[in-house]
N, C-alpha and C positions, 0 to 999 in steps of 0.2 A: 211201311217204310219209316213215316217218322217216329212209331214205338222204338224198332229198332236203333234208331237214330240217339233217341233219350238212351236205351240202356247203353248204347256204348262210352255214350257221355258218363255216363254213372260209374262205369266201370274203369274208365281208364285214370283216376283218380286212386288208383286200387294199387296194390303192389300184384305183380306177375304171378304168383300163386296164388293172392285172391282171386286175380281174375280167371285163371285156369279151372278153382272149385266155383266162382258164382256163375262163370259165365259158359253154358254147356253148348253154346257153338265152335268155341275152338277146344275140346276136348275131341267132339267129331267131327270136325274137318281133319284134324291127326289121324283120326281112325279112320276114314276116309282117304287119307294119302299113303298110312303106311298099316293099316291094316292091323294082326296081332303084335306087332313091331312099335305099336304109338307109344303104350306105358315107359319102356326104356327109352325112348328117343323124349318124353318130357320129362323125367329122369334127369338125363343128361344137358337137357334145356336149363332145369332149374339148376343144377350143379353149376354151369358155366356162370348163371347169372348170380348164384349166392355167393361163388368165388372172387365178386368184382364189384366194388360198392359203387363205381360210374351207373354199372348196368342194371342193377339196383333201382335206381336211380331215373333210369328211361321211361317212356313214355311206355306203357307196358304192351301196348298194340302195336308199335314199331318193333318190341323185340319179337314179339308171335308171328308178325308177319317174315322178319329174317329169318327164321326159326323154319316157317314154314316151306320159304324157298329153297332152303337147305333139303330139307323132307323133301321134297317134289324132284328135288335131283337126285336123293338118296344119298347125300353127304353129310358123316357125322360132323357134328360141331365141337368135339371135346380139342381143345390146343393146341395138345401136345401132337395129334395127329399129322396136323397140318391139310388136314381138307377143305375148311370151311369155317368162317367165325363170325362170331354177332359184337361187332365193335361200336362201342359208345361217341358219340358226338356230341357236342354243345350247339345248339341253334336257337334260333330268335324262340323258337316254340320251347326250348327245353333244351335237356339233354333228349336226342332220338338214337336210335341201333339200328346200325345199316349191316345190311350182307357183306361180307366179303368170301369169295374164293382164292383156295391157295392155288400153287400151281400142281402140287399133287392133287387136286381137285381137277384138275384141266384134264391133266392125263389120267384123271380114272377115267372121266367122260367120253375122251377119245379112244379108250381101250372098248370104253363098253359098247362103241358104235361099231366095233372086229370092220372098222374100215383100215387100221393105222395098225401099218407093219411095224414102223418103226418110229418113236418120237424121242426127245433128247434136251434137255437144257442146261448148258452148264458153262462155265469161266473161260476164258478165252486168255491166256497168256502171252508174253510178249513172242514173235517172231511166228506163232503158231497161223497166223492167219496173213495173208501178204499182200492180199488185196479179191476181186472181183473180178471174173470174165467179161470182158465187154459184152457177148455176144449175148451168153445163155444163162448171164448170172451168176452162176456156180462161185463158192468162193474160192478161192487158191491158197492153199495149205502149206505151212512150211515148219518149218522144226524150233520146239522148245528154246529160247534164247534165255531167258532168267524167268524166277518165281513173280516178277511184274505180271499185276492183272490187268490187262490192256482193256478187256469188254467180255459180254456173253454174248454165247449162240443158242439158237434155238434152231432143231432140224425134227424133218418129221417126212418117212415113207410112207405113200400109202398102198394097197395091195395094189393096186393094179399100176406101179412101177412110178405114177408122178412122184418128185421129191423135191422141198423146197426147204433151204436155210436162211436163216434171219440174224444177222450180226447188229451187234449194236455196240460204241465205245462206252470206255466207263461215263464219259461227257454225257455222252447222247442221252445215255439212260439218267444223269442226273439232271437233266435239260429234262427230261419227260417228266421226273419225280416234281420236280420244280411247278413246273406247269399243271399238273396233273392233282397235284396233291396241296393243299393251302396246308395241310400241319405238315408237311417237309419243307414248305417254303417257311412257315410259322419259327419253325427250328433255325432254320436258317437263317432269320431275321433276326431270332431271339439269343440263339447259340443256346440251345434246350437240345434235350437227346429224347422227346417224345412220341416222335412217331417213329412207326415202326423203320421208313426209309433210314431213318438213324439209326436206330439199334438194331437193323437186320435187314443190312445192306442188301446182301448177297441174293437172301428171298424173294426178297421186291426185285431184284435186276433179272432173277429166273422168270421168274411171273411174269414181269413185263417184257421180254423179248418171245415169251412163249403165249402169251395175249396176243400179242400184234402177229406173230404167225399164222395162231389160229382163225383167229379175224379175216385174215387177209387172204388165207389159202388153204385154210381147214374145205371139212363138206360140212355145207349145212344146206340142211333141205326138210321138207315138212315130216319127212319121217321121223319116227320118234324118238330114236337114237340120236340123232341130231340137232332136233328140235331143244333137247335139252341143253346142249354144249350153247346155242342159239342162247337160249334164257338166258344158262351162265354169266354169256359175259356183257349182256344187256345188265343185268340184275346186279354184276356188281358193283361195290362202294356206292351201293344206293338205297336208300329207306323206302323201302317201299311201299306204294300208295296204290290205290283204287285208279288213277290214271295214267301210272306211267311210276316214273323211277325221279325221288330227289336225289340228285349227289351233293351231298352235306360236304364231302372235299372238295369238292370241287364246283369251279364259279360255276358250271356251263348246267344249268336246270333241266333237264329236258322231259318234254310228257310224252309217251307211244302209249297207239291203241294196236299196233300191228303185231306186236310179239305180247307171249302172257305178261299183263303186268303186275300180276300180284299173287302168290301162291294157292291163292285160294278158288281161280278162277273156273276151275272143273266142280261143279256142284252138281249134286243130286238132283233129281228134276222136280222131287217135289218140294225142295226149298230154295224159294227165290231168290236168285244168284244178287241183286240189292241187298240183303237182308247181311246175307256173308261179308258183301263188300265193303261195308260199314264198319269194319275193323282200321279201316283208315278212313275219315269224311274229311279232315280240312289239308286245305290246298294253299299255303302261303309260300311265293316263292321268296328263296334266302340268295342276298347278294354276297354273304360273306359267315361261313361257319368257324367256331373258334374250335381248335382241336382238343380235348379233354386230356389235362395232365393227371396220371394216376398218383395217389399219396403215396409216401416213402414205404409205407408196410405193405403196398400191394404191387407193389414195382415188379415183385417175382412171380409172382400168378395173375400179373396182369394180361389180358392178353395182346394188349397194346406192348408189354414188353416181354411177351414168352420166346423164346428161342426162331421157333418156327412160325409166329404169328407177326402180323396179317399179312397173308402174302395175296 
């Protein structure tokens, strides 16, 4: 344990591809998660991170570890996707790279548990929606008045006939950003357009009304289909560590032992699952993350500012 201990020390001093060729335990835990599939998914790791001098820049065992949870869901990380991202943060420790999922990540996940007939996220315009069943919920639908975007929904069937919708006004959803997010509130303070809730409104308000669906009235259960969708949305906008999940956005720290907390946690039997988890050892909790502005020449392939990124 404490060999292990030194070299991770040794290595996280290192840039991201050093440590991929010196350090041959996370070349096979890849090969281990995705099989003859590893080479191009670290490939696409190194891509993401040479495209962005923040990530660059990260603490190189927080990027492996987002890297990793991505892998373990089977979501690519390349931007322009929109599945999955490894987004840089500023923290008392450094810059660190937290996981994010998109929301096209939500619904691959739910597609791939063939429990969800039907799921859906999108814009809500004015007159379109008129209120709420007292009884059963259900919302009451009414007809297109103007191009005003009042709020989104989120709806979702599943086979066996439950159906449950999620509305949220444009407020509500920026009341959540607000709270939720310290570099949307950061922005807001500052009157900066760096996080994504700023330049990619629309994404974050799908995401987040189609989160709190999911959360709330998805299936999750220990099956494996599910258990993923579970990770997910543990896992996201959080760095992840050996005990649980940091959220670098967010004040609220929180540690679990009850869901995976690190991607790395399915190990081989003959290598002590200590030894792997050593890719994250220190535990400092942060009261307050500053969110990373990208420079002017990386604003377009940043993925703090790409199109479809972070949702």
């Amino acid at each position: 344990m404490a060999n292990q201990k030194s070299l991770s020390e040794v290595h996280r001093n290192k840039s991201l591809s050093q440590v991929l060729k010196d350090d041959n335990r996370v070349g096979k835990r890849f090969e281990d998660i995705l099989g003859e599939n590893a080479a191009s998914f670290i490939g696409s790791l190194l891509s993401v991170v040479n495209a962005n001098s923040r990530l660059r820049e990260c603490e190189p065992y927080s990027v492996i570890n987002a890297a990793a949870m991505a892998a373990t869901l089977r979501l690519p990380i390349i931007n322009t996707l929109g599945f999955a991202y490894i987004v840089p943060y500023r923290t008392r420790d450094g810059l660190q790279a937290q996981f994010q999922i998109g929301w096209k990540g939500l619904v691959q996940l739910a597609q791939r548990s063939g429990q969800y007939k039907k799921i859906h996220a999108g814009k809500v315009y004015k007159g379109e929606i008129k209120g709420r069943h007292p009884i059963t919920g259900d919302l009451i639908c009414g007809d297109k008045e103007s191009d005003e975007i009042v709020g989104y929904v989120a709806y979702m069937e599943l086979n066996n006939g439950f159906n449950k919708a999620i509305y949220m006004s444009i407020d509500e959803i920026r009341e959540h950003g607000l709270k939720y997010s310290q570099s949307y509130a950061y922005d807001e303070r500052s009157k900066n357009r760096t996080s994504v809730w700023s330049t990619n409104f629309d994404a974050m308000a799908k995401k987040t009304v189609l989160k709190q669906l999911l959360s709330k009235y998805g299936i999750m259960s220990v099956d494996s289909n599910f258990t993923d969708m579970a990770r997910a949305l543990r896992a996201d906008q959080g760095v992840i560590q050996t005990n649980g999940y940091r959220y670098v956005d967010n004040s609220d720290n929180v540690k679990s032992d009850d869901l995976s907390s690190i991607a790395f946690e399915e190990l081989p039997e003959t290598v002590p699952a200590e030894e792997l988890h050593e890719f994250r050892d220190s535990d400092v909790d942060i009261e307050y993350e500053e969110p990373v502005e990208p420079p002017i020449d990386e604003q377009k392939d940043s993925p703090i500012n790409s199109e479809n990124e972070p949702v």
